[in-house]
N, CA, C and O atoms as CSV, one atom per row, in Angstrom:
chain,resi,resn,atom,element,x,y,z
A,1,UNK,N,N,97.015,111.623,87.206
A,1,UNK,CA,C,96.038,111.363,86.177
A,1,UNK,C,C,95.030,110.320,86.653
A,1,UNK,O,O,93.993,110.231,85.996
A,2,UNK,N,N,95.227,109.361,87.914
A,2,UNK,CA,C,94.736,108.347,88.020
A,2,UNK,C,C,93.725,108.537,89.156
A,2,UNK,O,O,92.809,107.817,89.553
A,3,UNK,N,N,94.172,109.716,89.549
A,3,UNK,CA,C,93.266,110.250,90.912
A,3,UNK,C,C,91.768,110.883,90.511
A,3,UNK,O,O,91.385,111.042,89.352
A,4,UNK,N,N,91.067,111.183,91.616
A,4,UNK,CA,C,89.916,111.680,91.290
A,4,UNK,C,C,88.732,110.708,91.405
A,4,UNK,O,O,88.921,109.609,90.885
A,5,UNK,N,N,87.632,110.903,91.950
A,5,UNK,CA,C,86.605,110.479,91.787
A,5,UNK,C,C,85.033,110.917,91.380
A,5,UNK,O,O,84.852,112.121,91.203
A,6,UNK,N,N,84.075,110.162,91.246
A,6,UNK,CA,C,83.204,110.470,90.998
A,6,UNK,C,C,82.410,111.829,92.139
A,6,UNK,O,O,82.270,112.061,93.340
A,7,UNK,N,N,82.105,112.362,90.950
A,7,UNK,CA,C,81.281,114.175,92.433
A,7,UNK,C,C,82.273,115.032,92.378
A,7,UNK,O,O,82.118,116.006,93.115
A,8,UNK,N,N,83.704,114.994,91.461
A,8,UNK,CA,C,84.383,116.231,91.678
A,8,UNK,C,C,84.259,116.959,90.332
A,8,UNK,O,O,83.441,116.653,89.465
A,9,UNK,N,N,85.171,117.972,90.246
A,9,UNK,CA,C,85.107,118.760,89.581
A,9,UNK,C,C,86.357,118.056,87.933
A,9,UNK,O,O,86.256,118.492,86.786
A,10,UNK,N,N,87.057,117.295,88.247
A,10,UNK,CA,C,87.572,116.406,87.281
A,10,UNK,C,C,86.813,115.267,86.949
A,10,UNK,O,O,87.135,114.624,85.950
A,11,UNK,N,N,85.829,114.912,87.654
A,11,UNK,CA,C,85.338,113.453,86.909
A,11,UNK,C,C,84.781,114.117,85.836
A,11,UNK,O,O,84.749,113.358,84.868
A,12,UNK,N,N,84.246,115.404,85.545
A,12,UNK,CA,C,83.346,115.975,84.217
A,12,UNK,C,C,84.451,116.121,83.053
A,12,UNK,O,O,84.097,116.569,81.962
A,13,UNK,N,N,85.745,115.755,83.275
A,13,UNK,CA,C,86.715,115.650,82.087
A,13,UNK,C,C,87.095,114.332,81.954
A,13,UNK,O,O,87.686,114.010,80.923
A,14,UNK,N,N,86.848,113.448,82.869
A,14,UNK,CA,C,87.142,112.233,82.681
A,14,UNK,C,C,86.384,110.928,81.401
A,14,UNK,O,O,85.201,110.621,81.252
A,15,UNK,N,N,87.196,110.592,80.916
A,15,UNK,CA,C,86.649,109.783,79.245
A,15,UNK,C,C,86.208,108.178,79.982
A,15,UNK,O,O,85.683,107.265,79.344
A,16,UNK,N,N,86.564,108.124,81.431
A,16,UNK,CA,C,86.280,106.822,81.901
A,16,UNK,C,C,84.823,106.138,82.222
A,16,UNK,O,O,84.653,106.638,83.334
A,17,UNK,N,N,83.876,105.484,82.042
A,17,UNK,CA,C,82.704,105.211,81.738
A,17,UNK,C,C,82.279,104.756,83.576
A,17,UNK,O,O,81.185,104.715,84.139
A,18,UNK,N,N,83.551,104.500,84.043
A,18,UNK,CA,C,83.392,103.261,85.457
A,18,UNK,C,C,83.844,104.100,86.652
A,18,UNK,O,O,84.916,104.705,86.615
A,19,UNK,N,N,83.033,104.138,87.710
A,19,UNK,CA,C,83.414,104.833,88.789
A,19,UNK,C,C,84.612,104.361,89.430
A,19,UNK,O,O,84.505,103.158,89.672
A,20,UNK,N,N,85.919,104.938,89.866
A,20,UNK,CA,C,87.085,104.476,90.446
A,20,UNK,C,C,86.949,104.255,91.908
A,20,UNK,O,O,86.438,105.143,92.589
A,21,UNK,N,N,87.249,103.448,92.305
A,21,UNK,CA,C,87.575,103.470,93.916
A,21,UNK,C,C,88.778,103.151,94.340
A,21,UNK,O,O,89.444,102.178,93.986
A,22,UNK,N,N,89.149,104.232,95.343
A,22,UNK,CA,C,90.877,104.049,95.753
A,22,UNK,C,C,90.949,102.578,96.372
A,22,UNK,O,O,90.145,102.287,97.257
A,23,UNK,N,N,91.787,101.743,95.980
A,23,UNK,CA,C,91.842,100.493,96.548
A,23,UNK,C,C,93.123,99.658,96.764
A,23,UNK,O,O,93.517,98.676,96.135
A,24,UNK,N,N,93.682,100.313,97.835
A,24,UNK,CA,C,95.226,99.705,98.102
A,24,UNK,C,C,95.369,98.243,98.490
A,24,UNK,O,O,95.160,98.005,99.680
A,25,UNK,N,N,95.589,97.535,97.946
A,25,UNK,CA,C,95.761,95.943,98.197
A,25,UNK,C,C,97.313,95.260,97.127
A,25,UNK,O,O,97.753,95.528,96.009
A,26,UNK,N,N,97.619,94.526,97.975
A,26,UNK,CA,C,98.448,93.766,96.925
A,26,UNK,C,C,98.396,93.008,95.889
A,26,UNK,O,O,97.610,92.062,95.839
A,27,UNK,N,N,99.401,93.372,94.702
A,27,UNK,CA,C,99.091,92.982,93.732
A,27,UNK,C,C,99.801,91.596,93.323
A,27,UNK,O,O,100.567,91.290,94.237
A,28,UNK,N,N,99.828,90.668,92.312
A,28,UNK,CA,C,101.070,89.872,91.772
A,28,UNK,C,C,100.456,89.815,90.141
A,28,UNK,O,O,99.317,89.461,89.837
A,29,UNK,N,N,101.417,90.213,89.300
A,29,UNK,CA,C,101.086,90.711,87.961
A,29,UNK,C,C,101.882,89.366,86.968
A,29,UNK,O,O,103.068,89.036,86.963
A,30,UNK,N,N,100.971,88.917,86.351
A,30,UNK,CA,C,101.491,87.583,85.218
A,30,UNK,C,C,101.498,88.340,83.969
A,30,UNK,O,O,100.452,88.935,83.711
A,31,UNK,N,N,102.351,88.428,83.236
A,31,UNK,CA,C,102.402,88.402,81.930
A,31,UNK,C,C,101.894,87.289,81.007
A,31,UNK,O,O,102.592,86.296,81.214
A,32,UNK,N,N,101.111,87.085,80.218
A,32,UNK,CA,C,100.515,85.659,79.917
A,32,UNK,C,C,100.920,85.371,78.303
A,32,UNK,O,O,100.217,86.216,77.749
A,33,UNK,N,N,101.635,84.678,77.247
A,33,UNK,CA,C,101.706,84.157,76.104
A,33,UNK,C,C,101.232,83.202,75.865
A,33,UNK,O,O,101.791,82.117,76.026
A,34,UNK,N,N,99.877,83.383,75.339
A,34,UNK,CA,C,99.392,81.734,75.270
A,34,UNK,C,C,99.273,81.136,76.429
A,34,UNK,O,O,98.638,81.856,77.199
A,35,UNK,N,N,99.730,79.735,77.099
A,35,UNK,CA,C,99.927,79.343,77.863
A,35,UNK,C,C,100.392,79.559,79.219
A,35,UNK,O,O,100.109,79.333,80.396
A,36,UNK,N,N,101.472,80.256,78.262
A,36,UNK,CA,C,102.841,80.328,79.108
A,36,UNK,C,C,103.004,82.129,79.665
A,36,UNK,O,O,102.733,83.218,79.160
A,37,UNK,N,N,103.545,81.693,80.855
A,37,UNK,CA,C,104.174,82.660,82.187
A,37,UNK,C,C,105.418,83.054,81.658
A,37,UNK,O,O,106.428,82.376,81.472
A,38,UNK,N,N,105.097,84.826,81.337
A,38,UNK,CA,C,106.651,85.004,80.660
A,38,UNK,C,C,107.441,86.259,81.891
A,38,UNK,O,O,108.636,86.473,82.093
A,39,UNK,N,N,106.543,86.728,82.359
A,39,UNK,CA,C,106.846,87.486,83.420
A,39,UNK,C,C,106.443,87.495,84.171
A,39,UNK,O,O,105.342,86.970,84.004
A,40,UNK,N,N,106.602,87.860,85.355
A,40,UNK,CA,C,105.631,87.902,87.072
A,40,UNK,C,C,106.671,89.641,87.566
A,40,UNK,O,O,107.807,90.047,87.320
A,41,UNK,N,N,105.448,90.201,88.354
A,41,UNK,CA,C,105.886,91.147,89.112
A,41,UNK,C,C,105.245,91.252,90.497
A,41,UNK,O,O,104.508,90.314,90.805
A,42,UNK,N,N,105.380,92.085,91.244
A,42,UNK,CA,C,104.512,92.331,92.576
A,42,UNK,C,C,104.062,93.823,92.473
A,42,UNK,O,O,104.733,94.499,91.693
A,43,UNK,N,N,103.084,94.427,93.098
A,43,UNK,CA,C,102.811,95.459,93.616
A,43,UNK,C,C,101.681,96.086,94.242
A,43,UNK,O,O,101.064,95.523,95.146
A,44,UNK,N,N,101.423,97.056,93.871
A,44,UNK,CA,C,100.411,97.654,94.943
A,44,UNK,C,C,99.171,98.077,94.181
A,44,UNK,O,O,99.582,98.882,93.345
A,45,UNK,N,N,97.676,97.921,94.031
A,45,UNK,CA,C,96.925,98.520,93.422
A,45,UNK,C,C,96.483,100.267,93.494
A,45,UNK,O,O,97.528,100.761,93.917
A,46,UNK,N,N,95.897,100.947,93.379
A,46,UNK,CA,C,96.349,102.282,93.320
A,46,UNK,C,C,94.100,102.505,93.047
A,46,UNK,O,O,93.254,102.681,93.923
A,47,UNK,N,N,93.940,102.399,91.740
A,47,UNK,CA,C,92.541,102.162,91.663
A,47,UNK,C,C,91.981,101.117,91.363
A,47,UNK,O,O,92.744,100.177,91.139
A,48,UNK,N,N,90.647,100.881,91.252
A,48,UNK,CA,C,90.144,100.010,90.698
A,48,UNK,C,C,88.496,100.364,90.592
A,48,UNK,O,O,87.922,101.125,91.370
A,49,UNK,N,N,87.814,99.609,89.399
A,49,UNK,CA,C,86.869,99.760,88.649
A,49,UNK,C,C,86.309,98.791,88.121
A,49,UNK,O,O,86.983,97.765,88.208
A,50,UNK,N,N,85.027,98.641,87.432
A,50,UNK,CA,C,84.498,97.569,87.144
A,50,UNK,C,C,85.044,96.879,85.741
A,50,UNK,O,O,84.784,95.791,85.227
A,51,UNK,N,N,86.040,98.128,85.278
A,51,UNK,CA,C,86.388,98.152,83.814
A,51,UNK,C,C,87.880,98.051,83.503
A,51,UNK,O,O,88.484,97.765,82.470
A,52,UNK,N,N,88.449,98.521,85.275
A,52,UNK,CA,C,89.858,98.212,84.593
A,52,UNK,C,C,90.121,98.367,86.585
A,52,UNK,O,O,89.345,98.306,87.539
A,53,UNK,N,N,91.914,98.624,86.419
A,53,UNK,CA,C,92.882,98.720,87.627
A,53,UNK,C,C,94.084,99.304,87.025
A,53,UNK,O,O,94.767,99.105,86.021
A,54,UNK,N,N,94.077,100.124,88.056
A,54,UNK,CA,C,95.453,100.953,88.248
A,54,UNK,C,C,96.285,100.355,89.119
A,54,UNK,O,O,95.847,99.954,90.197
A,55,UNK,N,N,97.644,100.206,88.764
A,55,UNK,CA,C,98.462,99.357,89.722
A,55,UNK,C,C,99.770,99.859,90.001
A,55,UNK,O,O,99.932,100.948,89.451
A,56,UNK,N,N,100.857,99.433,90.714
A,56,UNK,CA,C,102.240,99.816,90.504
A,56,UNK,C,C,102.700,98.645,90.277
A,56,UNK,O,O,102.244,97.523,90.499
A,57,UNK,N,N,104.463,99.331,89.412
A,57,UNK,CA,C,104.776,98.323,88.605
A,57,UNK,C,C,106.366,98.653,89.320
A,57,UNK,O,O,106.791,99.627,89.941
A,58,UNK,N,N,107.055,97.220,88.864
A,58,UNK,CA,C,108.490,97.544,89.141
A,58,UNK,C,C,109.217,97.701,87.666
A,58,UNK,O,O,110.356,98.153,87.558
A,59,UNK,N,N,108.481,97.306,86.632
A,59,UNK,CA,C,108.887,97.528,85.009
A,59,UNK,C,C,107.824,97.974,84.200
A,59,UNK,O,O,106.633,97.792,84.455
A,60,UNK,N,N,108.218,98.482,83.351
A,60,UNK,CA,C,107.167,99.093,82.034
A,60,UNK,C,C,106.777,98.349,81.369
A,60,UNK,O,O,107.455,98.019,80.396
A,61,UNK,N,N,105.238,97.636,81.658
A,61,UNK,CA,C,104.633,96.432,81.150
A,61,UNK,C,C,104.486,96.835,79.195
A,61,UNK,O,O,104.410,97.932,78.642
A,62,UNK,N,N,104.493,95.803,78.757
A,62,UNK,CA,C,104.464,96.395,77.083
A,62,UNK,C,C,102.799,96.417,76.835
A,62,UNK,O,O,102.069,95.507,77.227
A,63,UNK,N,N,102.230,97.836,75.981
A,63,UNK,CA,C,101.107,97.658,76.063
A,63,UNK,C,C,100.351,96.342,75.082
A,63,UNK,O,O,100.929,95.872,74.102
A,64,UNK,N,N,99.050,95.895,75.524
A,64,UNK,CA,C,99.350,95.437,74.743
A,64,UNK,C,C,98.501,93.756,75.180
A,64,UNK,O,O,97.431,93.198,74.939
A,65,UNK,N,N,99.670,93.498,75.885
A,65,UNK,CA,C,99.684,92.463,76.450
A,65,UNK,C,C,98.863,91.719,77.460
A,65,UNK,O,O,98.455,92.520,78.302
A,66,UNK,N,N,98.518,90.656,77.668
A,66,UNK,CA,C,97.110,89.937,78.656
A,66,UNK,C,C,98.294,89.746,79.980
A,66,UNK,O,O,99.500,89.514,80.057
A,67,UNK,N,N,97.433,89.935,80.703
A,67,UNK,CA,C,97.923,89.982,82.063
A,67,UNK,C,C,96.855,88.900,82.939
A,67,UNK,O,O,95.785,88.603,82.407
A,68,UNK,N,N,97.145,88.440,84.052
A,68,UNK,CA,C,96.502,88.096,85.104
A,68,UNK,C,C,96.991,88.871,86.163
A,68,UNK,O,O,98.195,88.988,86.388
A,69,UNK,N,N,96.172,89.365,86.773
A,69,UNK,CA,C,96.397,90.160,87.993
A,69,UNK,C,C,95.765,89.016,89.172
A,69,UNK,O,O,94.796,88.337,88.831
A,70,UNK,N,N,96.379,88.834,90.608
A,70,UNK,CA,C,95.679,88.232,91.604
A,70,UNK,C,C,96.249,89.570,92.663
A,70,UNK,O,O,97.303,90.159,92.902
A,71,UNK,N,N,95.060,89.592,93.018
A,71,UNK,CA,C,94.653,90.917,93.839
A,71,UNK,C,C,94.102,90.390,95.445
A,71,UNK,O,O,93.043,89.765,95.497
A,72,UNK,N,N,94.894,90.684,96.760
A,72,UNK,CA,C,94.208,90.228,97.996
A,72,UNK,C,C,93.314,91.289,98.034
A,72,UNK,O,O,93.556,92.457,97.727
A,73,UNK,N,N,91.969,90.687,98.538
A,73,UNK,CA,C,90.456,91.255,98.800
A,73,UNK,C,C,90.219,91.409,99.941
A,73,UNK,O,O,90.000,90.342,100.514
A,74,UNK,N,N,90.124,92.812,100.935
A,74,UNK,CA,C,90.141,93.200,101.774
A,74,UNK,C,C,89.077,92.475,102.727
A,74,UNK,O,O,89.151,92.554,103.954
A,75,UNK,N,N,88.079,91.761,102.050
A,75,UNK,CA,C,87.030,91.296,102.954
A,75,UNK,C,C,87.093,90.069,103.321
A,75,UNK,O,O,87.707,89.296,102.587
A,76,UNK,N,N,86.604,89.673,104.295
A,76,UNK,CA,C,86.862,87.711,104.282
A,76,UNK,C,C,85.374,86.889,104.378
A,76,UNK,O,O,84.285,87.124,104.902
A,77,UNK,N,N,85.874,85.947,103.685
A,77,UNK,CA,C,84.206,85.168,103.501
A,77,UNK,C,C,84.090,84.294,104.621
A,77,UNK,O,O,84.809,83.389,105.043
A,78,UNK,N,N,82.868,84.847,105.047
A,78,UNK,CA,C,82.186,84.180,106.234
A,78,UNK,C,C,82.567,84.712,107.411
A,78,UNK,O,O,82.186,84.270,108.495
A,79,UNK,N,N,83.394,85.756,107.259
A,79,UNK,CA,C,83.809,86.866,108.243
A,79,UNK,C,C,85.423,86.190,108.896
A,79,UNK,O,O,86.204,86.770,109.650
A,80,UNK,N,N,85.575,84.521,108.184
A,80,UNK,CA,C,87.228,83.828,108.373
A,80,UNK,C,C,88.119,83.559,107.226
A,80,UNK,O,O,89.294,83.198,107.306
A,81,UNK,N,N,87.401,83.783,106.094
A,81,UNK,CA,C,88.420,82.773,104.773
A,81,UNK,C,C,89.116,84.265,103.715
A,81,UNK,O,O,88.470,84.998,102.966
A,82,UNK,N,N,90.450,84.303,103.994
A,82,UNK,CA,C,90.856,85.162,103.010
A,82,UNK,C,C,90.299,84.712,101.620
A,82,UNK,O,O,90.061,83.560,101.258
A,83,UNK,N,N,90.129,85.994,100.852
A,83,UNK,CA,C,89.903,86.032,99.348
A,83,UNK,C,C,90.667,86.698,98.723
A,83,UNK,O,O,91.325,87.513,99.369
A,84,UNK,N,N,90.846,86.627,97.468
A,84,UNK,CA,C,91.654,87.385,96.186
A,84,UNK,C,C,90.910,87.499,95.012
A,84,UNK,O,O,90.233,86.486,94.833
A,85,UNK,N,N,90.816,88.089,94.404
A,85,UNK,CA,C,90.260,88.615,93.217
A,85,UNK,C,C,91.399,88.126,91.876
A,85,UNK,O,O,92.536,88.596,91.894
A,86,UNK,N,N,90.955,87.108,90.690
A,86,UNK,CA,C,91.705,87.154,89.799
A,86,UNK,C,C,91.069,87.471,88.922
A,86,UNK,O,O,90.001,87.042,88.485
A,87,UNK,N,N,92.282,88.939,88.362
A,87,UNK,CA,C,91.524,89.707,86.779
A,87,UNK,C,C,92.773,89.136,85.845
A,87,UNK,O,O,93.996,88.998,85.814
A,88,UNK,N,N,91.481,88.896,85.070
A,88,UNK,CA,C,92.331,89.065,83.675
A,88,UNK,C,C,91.921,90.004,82.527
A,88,UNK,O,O,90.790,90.475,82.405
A,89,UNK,N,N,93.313,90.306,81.411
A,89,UNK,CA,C,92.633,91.385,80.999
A,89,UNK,C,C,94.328,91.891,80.031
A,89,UNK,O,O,95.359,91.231,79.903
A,90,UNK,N,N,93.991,93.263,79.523
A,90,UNK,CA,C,95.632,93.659,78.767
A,90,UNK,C,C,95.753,94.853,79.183
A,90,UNK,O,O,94.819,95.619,79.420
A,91,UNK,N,N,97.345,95.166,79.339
A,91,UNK,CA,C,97.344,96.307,79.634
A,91,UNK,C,C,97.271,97.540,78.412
A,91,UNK,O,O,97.851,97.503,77.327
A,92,UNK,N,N,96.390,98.622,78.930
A,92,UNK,CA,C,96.028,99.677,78.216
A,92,UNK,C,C,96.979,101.515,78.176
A,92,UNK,O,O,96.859,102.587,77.582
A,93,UNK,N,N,97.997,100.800,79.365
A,93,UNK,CA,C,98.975,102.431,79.360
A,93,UNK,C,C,99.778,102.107,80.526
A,93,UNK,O,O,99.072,101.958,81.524
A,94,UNK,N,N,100.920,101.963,80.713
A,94,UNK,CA,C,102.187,101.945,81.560
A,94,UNK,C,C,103.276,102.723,81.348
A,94,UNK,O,O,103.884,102.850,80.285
A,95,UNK,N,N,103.520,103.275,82.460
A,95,UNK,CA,C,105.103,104.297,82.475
A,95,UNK,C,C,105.759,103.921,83.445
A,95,UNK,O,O,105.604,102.776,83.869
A,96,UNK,N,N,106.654,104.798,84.032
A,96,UNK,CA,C,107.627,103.856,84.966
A,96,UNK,C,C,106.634,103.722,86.486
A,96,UNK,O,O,106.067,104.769,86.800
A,97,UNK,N,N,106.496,102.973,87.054
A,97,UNK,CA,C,106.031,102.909,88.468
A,97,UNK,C,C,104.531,101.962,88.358
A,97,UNK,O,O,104.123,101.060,89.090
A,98,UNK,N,N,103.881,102.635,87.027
A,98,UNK,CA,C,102.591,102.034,86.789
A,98,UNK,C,C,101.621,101.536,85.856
A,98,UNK,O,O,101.746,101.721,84.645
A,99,UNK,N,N,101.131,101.219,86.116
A,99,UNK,CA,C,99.941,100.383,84.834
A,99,UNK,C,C,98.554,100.388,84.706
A,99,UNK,O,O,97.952,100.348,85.780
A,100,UNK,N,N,98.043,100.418,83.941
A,100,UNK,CA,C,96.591,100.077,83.752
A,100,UNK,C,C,96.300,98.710,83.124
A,100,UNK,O,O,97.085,97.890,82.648
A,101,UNK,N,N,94.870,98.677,83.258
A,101,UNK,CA,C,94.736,97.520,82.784
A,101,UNK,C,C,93.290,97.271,82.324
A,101,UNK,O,O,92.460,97.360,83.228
A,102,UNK,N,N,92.780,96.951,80.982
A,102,UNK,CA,C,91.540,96.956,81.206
A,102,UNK,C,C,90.921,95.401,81.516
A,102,UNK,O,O,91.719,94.470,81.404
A,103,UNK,N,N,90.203,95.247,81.713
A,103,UNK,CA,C,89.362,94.047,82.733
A,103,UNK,C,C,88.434,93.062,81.351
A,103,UNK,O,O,87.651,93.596,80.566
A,104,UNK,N,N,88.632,92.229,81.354
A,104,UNK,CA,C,88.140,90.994,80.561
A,104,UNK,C,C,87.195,90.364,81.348
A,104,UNK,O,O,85.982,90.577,81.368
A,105,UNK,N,N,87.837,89.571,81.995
A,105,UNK,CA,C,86.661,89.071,83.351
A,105,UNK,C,C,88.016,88.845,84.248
A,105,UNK,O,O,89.232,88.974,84.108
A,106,UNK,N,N,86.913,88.358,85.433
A,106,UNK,CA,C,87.427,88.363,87.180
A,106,UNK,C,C,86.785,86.890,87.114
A,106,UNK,O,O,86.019,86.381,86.296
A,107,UNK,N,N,87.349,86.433,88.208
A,107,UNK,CA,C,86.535,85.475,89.301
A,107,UNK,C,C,87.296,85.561,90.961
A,107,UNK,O,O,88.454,85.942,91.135
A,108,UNK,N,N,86.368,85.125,92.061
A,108,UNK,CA,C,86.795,85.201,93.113
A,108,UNK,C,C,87.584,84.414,93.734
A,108,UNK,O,O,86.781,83.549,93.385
A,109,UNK,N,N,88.423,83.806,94.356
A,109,UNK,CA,C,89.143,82.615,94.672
A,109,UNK,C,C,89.192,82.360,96.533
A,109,UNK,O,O,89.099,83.412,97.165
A,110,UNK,N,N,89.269,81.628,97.010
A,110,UNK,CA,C,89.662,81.993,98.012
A,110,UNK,C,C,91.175,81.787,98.590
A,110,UNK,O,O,92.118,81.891,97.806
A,111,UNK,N,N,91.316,81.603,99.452
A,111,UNK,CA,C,93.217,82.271,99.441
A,111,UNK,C,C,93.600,81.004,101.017
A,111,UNK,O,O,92.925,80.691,101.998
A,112,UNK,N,N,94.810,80.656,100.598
A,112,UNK,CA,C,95.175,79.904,101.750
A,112,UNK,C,C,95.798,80.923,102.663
A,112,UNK,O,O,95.834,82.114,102.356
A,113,UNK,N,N,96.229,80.507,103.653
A,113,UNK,CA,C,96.870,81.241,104.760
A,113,UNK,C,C,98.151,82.198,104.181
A,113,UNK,O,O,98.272,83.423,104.157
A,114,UNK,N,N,99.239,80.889,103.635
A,114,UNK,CA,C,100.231,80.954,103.389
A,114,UNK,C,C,100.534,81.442,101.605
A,114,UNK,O,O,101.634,81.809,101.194
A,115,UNK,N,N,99.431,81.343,100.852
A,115,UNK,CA,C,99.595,81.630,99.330
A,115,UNK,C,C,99.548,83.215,99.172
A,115,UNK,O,O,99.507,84.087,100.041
A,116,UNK,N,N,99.571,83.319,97.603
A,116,UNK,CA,C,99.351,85.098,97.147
A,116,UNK,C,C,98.002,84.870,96.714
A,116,UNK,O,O,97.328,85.802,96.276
């Protein structure tokens, strides 16, 4: 369901407003209450969009719920400094393996050697 891109013959059934791009990077998934960190997971991103992310999951996130996603960013600034992408946002549909998520805002971070 998550496949497909823009120019095929399924994007003309697709209800999604945002062009997808396949984008495999690692994920680390926060569950957020208020303040507080009620869950953490790891995984793999699958798509991504200006509007949301497709991800894998190791549990069935409850929909619903605000998430922070920190996402490693394939590119590096200044051509040396890892980056990560942090979205935040709730998830909009999860089954076993995976999740969506729609997108609130982002900001860019940059990433130590040794961090997620």
């Amino acid at each position: 369901m998550w496949q497909g891109s823009a120019g095929t013959e399924h994007h003309q059934h697709d209800r999604r407003k945002n062009t997808r791009f396949t984008f495999t990077q690692e994920v680390l998934c926060k569950i957020v209450s208020g303040h507080e960190i009620c869950l953490t997971g790891v995984g793999k991103t699958a798509n991504l969009s200006s509007g949301g992310v497709c991800f894998t999951t190791q549990d069935i996130l409850p929909v619903g719920v605000s998430v922070e996603l920190a996402i490693s960013w394939p590119v590096l600034l200044n051509g040396s400094c890892r980056m990560r992408v942090i979205i935040y946002g709730h998830v909009i549909r999860s089954d076993k393996g995976t999740a969506a998520v729609a997108i609130h805002r982002h900001e860019f971070r940059t990433q130590g050697s040794g961090s997620r």
